[in-house]
N, C-alpha and C positions, 0 to 999 in steps of 0.2 A: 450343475445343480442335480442333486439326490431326489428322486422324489419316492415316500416310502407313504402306501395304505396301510392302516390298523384297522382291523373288523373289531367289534364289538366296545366301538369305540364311547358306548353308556355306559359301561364298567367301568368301577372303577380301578380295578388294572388297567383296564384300555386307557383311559384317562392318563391315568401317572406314566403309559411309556409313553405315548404322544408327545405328551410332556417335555418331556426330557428328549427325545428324539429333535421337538421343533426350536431346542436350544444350540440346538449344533450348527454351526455355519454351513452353508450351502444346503442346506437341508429343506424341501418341503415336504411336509406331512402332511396325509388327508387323514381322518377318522369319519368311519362309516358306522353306522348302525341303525338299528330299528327306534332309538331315544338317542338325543341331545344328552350328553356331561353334563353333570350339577357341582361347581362351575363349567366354562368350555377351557379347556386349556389354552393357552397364550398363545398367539401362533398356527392354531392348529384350524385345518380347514375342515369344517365338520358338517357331514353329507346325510340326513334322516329318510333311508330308504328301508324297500320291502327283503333287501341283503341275497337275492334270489343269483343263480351264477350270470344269467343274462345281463341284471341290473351291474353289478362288480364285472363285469367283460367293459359292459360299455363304459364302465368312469375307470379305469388301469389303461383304458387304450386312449380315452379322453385324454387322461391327466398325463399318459405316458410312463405309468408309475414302475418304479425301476425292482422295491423291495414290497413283500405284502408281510405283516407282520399279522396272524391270525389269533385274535385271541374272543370270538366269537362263541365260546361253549357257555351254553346253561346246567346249573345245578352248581356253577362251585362259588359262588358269590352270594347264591341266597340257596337254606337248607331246602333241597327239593327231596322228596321216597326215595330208600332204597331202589324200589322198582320204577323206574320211568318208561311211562310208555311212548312207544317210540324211538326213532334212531335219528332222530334230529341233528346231534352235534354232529354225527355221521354224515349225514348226509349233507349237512353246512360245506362239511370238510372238501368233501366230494367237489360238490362246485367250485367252492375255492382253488383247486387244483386245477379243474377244467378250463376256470375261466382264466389262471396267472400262464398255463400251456399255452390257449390262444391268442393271449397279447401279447403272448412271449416274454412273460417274465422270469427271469432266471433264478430269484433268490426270494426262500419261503422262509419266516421263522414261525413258530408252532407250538401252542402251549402244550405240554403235558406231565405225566404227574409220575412221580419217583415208585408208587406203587405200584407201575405195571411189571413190576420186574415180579411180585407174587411175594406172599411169605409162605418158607418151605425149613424147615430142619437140617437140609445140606445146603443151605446158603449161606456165602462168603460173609465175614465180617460184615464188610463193607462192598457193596453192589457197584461194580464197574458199567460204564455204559455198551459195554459186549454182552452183561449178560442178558441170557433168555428172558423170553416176555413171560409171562403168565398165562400158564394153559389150561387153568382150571375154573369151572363152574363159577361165571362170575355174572353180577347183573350191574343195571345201573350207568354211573357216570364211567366209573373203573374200569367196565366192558366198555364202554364209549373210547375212551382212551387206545386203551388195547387194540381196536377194532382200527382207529383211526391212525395207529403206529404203523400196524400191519399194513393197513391200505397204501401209507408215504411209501414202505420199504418197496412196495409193487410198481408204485408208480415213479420211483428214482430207479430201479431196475428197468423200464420201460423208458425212461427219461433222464437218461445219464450225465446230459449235459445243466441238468439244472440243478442248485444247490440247495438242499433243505435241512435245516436245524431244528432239530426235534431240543425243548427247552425243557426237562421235566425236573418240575416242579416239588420240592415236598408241601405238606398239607400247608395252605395258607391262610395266615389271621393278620390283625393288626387296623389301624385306623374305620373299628367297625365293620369289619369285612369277616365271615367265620366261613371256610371251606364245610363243609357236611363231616368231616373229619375231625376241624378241630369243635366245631358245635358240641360231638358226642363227648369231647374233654370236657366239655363245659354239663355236661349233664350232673345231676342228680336225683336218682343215681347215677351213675354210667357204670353196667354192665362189663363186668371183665371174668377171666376166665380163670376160675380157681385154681392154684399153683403153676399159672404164668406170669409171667410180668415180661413184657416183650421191649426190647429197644424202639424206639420212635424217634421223629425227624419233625420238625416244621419249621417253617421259614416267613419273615415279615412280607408284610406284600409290597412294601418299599425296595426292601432288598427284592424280590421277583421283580419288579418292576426295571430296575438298573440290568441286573442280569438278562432279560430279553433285550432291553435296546442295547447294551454292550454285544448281543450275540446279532444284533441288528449293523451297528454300526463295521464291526469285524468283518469286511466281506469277500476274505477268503478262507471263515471256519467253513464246515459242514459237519453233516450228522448230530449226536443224540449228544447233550451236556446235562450233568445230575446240577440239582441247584437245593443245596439245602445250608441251613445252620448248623451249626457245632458247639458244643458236643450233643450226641444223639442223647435223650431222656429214657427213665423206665416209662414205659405207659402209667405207670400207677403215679409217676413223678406229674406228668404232663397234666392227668384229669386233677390234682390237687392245687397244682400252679395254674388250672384255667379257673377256679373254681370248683370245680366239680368233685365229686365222691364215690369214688370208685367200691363198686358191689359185687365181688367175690359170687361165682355161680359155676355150680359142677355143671360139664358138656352135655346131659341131658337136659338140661333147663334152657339150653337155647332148640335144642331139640325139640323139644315139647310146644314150642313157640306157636305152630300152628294145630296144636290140640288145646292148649288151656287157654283161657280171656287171659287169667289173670295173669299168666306169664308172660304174655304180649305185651301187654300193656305196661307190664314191670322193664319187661328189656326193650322195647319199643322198635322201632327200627334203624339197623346196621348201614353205616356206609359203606361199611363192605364185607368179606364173608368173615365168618370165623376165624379162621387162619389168622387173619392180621393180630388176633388177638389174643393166641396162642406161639407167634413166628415174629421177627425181627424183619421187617424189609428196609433195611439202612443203602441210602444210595454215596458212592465214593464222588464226591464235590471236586478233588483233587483237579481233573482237565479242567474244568471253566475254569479253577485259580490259573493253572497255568498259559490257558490260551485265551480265553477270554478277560482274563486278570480280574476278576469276580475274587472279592471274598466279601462275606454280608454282615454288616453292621449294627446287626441286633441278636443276640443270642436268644436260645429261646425260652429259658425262663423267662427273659423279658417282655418276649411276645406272649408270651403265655400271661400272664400278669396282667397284660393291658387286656386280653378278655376278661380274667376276673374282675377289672374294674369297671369295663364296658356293664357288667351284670348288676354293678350296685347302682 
């Protein structure tokens, strides 16, 4: 018998891999978080705690638990500022690590987001999961990510025998779920960057859902898997297909953001910096097809569509 923890187990991601995790034979799933699923999933042992590393030390060594599957971050299920204060997901992260070393669990899966690679003018078509993180000027959930990639690489360097799967994610929508990403598709306006039009990525949250428990179930991957739909969109494509109406603005007019009301208030606030919206960050999906046999079932016009429907 498997026994595998999910954090953040009132998401509804957390929800849908549980899910599907406590369909597999041999398999027991706990899901932890600060809320109950609305439903609780089938099967699934569901634990409403304060999520602190002490509290997760004692239920991994309780339960015995073999895999933690982390999907415990705020800000990409419901739209939270640009600027969040605080290092929160960070420091979630942090214990979680602390606490799977002490009970000695050997295998971590780990949500994260296809943007941290940065968008830059000498980036590859398509972003392998070798490339360089993002080294620039960033805030928010993004920095969060970044911050939290960086910390694993330190802590698999210090801890070599344990296995961690970094799962990164493109922006996710779908069954009423809008990442802070795709929300801004959904704007109108939405703010875009006069004579750019950049490639973009996003993915259903079904499809993410299947791709972490496949990188769950796999357990002899390790390291970073991109996870996104195909084919990539123009930006200007993606704000139309969510609804939204893309507003054409020369580089000074985001500039000005914190000198004029009115320009604030017109471009509102970014999920992430400029660059994204002048640069392509496309991640290569390619290895989770072939190691993890992931490829996703919803393309993303389609996903895109069911937010503009979610809007009427």
């Amino acid at each position: 018998m498997t026994t595998v923890l999910v954090t953040g187990i009132g998401s509804v991601l957390g929800s849908l891999v549980a899910g599907i995790l406590a369909t597999q034979p041999h398999m027991r799933v706990i899901g932890a978080g600060r809320v109950a699923p609305e439903p609780t999933p089938a099967d699934v042992e569901v634990r409403v705690c304060d999520m602190n590393g002490e509290t997760l030390l004692t239920m991994m060594r309780t339960a015995r638990v073999d895999t933690v599957v982390h999907l415990d971050m705020s800000g990409e299920e419901e739209a939270l500022p640009y600027e969040i204060p605080g290092r929160g997901n960070v420091y979630r992260a942090i214990e979680v690590l602390g606490a799977c070393r002490a009970a000695d669990v050997k295998r971590i899966v780990m949500r994260s987001s296809t943007l941290v690679y940065g968008a830059r003018p000498d980036a590859p078509v398509f972003l392998p999961e070798t490339a360089p993180l993002s080294g620039g000027a960033l805030a928010g959930l993004l920095q969060d990510y970044i911050e939290i990639e960086r910390l694993v690489a330190d802590f698999k360097a210090r801890h070599p025998d344990m296995r961690i799967i970094m799962v990164r994610c493109a922006p996710v929508a779908g069954s009423g779920v809008r990442s802070p990403v795709v929300q801004f598709f959904s704007r109108r306006p939405a703010p875009v960057l006069a004579g750019f039009d950049p490639r973009v990525q996003v993915l259903h949250i079904h499809d993410a859902a299947v791709a972490l428990a496949l990188a769950t179930l796999y357990d002899q991957v390790d390291g970073a898997f991109n996870i996104a739909a195909h084919p990539p969109l123009l930006l200007s494509q993606a704000i139309l297909l969510a609804g939204g109406q893309p507003l054409p603005l020369p580089a000074f007019a985001f500039q000005a953001v914190s000198l004029l009301e009115s320009v604030r208030s017109l471009i509102g606030a970014l999920p992430f910096p400029i660059e994204y919206l002048q640069y392509a960050c496309v991640g290569d999906a390619r290895r989770a097809a072939r190691e993890l046999h992931w490829e996703p079932q919803r393309q993303p016009d389609e996903t895109l569509r069911e937010i503009a429907t979610d809007r009427t």
